[in-house]
C-alpha positions as CSV (number, residue, x, y, z in Angstrom):
1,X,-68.8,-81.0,-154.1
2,X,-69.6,-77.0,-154.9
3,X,-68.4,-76.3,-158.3
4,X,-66.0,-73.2,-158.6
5,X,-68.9,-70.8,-159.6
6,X,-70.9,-72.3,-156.8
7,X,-68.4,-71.2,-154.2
8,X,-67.8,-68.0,-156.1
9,X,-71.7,-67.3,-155.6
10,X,-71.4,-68.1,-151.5
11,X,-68.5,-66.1,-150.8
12,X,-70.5,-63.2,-152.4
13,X,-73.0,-63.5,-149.9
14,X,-75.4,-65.1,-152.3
15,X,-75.9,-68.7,-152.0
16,X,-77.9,-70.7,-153.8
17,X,-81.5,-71.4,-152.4
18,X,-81.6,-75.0,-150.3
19,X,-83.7,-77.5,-152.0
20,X,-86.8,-79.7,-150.3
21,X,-84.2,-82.5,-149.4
22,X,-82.0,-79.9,-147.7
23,X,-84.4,-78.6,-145.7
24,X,-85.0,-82.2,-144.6
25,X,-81.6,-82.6,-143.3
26,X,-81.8,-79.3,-141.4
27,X,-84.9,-80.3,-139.8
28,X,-83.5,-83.9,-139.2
29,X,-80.0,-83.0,-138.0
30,X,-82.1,-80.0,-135.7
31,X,-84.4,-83.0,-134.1
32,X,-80.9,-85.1,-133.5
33,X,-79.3,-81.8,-131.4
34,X,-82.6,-81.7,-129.5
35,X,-82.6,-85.0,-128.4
36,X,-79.1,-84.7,-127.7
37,X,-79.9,-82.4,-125.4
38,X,-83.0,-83.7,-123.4
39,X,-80.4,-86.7,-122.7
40,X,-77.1,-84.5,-121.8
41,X,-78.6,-81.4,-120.5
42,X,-79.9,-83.1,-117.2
43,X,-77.0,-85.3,-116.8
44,X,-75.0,-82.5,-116.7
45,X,-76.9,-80.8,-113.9
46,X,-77.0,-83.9,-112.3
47,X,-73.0,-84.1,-112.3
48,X,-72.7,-80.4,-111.5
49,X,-75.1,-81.2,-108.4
50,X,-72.9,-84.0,-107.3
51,X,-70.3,-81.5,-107.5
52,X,-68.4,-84.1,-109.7
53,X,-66.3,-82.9,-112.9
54,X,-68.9,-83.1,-116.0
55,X,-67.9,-84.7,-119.4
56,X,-71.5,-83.8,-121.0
57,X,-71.1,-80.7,-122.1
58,X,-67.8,-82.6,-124.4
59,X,-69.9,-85.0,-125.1
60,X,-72.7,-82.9,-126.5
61,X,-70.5,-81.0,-128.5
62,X,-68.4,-84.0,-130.0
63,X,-72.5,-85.7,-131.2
64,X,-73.2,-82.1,-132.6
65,X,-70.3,-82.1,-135.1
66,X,-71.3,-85.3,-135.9
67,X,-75.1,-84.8,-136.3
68,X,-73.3,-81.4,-138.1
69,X,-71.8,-84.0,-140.9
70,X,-68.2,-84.0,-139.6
71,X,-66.7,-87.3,-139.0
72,X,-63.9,-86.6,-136.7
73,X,-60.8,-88.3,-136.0
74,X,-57.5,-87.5,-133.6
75,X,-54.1,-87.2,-134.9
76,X,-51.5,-87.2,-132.3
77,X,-52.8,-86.7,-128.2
78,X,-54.2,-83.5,-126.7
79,X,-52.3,-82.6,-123.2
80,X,-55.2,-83.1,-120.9
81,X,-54.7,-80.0,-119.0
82,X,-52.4,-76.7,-118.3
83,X,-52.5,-76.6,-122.0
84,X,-53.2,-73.2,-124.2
85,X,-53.7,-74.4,-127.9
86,X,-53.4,-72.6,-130.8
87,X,-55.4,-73.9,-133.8
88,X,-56.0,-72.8,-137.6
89,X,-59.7,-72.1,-138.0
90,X,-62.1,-72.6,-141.0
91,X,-65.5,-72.8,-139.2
92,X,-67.8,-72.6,-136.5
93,X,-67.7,-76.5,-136.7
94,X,-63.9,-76.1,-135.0
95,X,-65.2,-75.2,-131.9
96,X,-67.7,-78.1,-131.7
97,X,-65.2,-80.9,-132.9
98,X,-62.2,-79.4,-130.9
99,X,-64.2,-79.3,-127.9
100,X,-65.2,-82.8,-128.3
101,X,-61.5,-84.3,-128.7
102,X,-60.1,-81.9,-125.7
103,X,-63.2,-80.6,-123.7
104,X,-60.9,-77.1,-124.4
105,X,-62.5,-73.6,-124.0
106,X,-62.3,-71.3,-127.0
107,X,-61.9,-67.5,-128.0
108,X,-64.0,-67.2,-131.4
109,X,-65.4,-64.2,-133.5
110,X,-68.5,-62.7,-132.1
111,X,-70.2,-63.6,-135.1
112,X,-70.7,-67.2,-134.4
113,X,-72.4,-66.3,-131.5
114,X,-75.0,-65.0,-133.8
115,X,-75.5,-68.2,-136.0
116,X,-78.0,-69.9,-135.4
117,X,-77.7,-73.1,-133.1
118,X,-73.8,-73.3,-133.3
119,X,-73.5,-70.1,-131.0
120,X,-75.4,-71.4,-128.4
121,X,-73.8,-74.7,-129.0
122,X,-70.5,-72.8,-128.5
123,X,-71.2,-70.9,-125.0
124,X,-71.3,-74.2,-123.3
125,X,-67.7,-74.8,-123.4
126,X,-67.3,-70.9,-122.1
127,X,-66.2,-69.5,-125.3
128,X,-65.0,-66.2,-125.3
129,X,-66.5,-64.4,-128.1
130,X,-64.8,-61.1,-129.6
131,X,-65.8,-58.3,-131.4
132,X,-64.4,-56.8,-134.2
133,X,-64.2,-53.7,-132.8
134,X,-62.5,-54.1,-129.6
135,X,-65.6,-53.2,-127.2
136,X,-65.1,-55.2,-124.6
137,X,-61.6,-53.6,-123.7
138,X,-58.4,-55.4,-123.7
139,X,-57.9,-56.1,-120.1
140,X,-61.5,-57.7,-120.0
141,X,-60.7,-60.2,-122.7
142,X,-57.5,-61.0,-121.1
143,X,-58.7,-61.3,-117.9
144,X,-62.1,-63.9,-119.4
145,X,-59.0,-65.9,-120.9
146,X,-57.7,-66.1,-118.0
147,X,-60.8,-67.4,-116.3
148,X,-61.3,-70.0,-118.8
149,X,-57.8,-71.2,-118.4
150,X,-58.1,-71.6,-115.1
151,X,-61.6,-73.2,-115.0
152,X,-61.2,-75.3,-117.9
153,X,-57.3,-76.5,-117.9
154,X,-57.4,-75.5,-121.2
155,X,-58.4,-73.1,-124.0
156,X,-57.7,-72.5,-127.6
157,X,-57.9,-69.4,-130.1
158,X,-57.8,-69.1,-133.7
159,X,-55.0,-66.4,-134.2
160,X,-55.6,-66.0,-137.7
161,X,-58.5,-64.2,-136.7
162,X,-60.6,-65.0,-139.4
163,X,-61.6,-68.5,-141.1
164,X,-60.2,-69.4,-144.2
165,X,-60.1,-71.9,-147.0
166,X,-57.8,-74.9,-145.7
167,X,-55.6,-73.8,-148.2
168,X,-54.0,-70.7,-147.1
169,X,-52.6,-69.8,-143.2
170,X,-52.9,-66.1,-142.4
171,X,-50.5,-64.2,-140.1
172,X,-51.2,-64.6,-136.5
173,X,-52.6,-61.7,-134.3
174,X,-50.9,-62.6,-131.3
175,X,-52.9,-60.0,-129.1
176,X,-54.6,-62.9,-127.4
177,X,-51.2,-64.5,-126.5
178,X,-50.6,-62.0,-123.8
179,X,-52.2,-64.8,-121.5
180,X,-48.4,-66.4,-121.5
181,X,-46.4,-63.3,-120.3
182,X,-45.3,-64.4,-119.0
183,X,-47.0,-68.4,-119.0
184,X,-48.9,-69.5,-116.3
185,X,-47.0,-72.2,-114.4
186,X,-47.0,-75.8,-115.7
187,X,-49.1,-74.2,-119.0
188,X,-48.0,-75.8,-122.5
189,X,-48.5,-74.6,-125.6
190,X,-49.6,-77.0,-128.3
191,X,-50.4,-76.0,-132.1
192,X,-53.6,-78.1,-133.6
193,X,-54.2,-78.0,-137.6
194,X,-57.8,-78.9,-138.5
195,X,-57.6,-80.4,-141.6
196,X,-61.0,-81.3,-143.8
197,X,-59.1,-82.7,-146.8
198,X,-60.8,-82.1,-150.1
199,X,-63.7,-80.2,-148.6
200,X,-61.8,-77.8,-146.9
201,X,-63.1,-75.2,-149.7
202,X,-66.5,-76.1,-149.6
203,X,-66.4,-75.8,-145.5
204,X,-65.0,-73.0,-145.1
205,X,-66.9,-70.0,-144.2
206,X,-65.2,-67.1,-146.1
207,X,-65.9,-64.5,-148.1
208,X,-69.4,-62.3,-147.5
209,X,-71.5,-65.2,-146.7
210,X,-73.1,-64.5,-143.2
211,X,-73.3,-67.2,-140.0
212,X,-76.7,-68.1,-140.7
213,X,-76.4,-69.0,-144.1
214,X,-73.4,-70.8,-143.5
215,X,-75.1,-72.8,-141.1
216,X,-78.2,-73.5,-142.9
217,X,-75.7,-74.7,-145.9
218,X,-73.5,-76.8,-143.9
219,X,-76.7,-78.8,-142.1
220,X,-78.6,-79.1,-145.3
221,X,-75.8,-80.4,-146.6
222,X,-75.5,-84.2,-148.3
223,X,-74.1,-86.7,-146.5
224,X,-70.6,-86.1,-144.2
225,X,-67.0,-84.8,-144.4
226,X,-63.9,-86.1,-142.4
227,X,-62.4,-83.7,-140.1
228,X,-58.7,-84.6,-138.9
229,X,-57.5,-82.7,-136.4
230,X,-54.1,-83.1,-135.4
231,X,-52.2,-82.4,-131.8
232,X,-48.8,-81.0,-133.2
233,X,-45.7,-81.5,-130.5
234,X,-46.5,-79.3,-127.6
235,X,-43.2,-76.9,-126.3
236,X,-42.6,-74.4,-123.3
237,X,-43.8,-71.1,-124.2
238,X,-40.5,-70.0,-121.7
239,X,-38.5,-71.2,-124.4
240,X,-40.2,-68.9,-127.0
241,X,-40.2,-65.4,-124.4
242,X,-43.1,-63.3,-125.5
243,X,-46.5,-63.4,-127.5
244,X,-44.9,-62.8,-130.7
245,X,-42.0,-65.5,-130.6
246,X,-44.4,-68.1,-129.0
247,X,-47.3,-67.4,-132.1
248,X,-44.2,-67.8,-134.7
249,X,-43.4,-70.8,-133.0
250,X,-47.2,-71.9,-133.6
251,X,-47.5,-70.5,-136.8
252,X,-44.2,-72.3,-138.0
253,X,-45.5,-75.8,-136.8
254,X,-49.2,-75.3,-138.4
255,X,-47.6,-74.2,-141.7
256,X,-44.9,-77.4,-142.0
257,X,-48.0,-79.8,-141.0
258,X,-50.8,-78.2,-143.2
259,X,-48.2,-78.0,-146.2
260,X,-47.3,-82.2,-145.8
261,X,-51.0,-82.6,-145.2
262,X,-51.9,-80.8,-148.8
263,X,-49.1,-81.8,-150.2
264,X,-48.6,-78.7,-152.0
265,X,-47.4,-75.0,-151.4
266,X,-49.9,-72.8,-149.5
267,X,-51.4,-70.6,-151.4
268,X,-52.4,-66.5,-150.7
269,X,-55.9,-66.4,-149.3
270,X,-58.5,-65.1,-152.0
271,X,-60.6,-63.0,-150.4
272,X,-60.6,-59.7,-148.4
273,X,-60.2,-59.9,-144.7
274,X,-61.3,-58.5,-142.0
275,X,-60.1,-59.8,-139.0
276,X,-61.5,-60.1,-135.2
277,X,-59.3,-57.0,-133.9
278,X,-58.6,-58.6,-130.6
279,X,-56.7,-55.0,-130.3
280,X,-53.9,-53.3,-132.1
281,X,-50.6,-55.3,-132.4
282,X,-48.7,-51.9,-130.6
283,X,-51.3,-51.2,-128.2
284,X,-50.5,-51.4,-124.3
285,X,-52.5,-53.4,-121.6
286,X,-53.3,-51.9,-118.5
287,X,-51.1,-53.2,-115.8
288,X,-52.4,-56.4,-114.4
C-alpha cells in the first residue's frame, strides 16, 4: 500500500523511480500479454474468417487485467446486448476488466490511447477515444457511438469524464448520452460501479501523473488487487426522457451503491480536474 506522501508524490506527476524487482514484473507481466496474444490473435482471425461471432478479443482483454494484477469478480448480470452502460471510472484497467465481463465497447479519454500497451489493448474492443478539446466534432463522436452500439450490442462511457479516487463520484457530462434521444429500440441502460476496495486510492490514476507512468507503476506493481464490478438494476431510458434525466438516473444508482460499498459518505474529489470535453453541456448537434 502507497503511504499518503507516496500518493501525494504521484499525483504531482513525480513518482517514485521503480526498483530492480519492478522492472521484473513489467517485463514478466509484458511476456504474459505477448503470449496472450500469439494464442488469441490468430484465433480471432480464424473466427472472423469463418465469419462466426469472436469471443477472443473478450477473452484477451479479461487475461490482460489479470496479467495487469486485477483479480476480477461480477456483481449482479450484465444484459448481454441492446445495452448502453454507464460506469464510474478510475483507470485504464476499467476498460480491460469491463470488456472482459461484457465484451462492451467503450468511449475513453484520448489519453489512454497514448499509454503504453493499455491503448492498444483498448482499440480492440472499438473504443472510442476523445479528446479534450472537442476535435473530432460532435456529430462524429455521436455518430462512432452509434456504430459501436450497433456493432457491438453494447457500449459503455465514463461520464465523469475523468478518473478519480474510488472515493468521490463527479458530476456526469451527459454530452455522450445524446445516443438515447431518443433510445434506440430495445436499448437498456444499466449503471456499473467498479469498486477496487482498499486500493481504490493507490489505483487510481489522478492528479498530474501521465498514462505511461501510471502504467509502468501499476505493472511493476507487487502482487494483485480485487476489482468488483457490479451490474446495478438496468431501467428504460424512455422512462427517464432526455440525456440529462437518464445520467441522474445513473448517477443516483452509482452514488447509493458506491456509498453501501465504502460504507461511508463520499467525499469531494482532491484534485483539479480537467475533464474530457465531449462538448459543451448547451451546445447543439447538427441535425441527424
Amino acid at each position: 500500500m502507497l503511504t499518503p506522501e507516496q500518493r501525494a508524490q504521484i499525483a504531482a506527476g513525480t513518482p517514485p523511480p521503480i526498483d530492480a524487482r519492478g522492472r521484473l514484473r513489467i517485463t514478466i507481466r509484458a511476456a504474459g500479454l505477448i503470449l496472450s496474444l500469439l494464442l488469441t490473435v490468430p484465433l480471432h482471425y480464424l473466427w472472423r474468417l469463418l465469419r462466426l461471432s469472436s469471443p477472443w478479443p473478450r477473452i484477451f482483454l479479461g487475461w490482460a487485467a489479470r496479467l495487469a494484477g486485477a483479480r476480477v469478480s461480477r456483481v449482479g448480470v450484465p444484459l448481454r446486448r441492446d445495452v448502453f452502460f454507464i460506469s464510474n471510472h478510475l483507470s485504464w484497467i476499467d476498460i480491460l476488466a469491463s470488456a472482459g465481463q461484457s465484451g462492451t465497447a467503450f468511449v475513453a479519454k484520448e489519453e489512454i490511447r497514448a499509454a503504453p500497451v493499455v491503448g492498444w489493448l483498448s482499440t480492440l474492443n472499438r473504443t472510442v477515444f476523445v479528446k479534450r478539446e472537442n476535435r473530432l466534432g460532435v456529430a462524429e463522436q455521436i455518430n462512432e457511438l452509434r456504430d459501436a452500439l450497433a456493432e457491438n450490442w453494447s457500449v459503455t462511457v465514463f461520464p465523469e469524464g475523468t478518473t478519480t479516487d474510488g472515493q468521490s463520484l463527479l458530476p456526469f457530462k451527459t454530452s455522450m448520452l445524446r445516443v438515447l434521444e431518443p433510445p434506440p429500440s430495445g436499448v437498456l441502460v444499466q449503471p456499473v460501479l467498479l469498486d477496487y476496495g482498499a486500493v481504490a486510492e493507490e489505483i487510481g490514476w489522478i492528479g498530474e501523473e501521465s498514462g505511461v507512468n501510471n502504467a509502468k507503476r501499476l505493472l511493476a506493481r507487487k502482487g494483485s488487487f480485487p476489482l468488483r464490478v457490479h451490474f446495478l438494476d438496468p431501467f428504460l431510458p424512455a422512462d427517464f426522457p432526455g440525456r440529462k434525466a437518464i445520467g441522474a438516473e445513473s448517477r443516483r444508482r452509482i452514488e447509493e451503491a458506491l456509498i453501501a460499498t465504502l460504507g461511508k459518505p463520499l467525499r469531494p474529489f482532491g484534485f483539479t480536474v480537467e475533464a474530457v470535453k465531449f462538448v459543451p453541456e448547451n451546445a447543439a448537434l447538427p441535425p441527424s
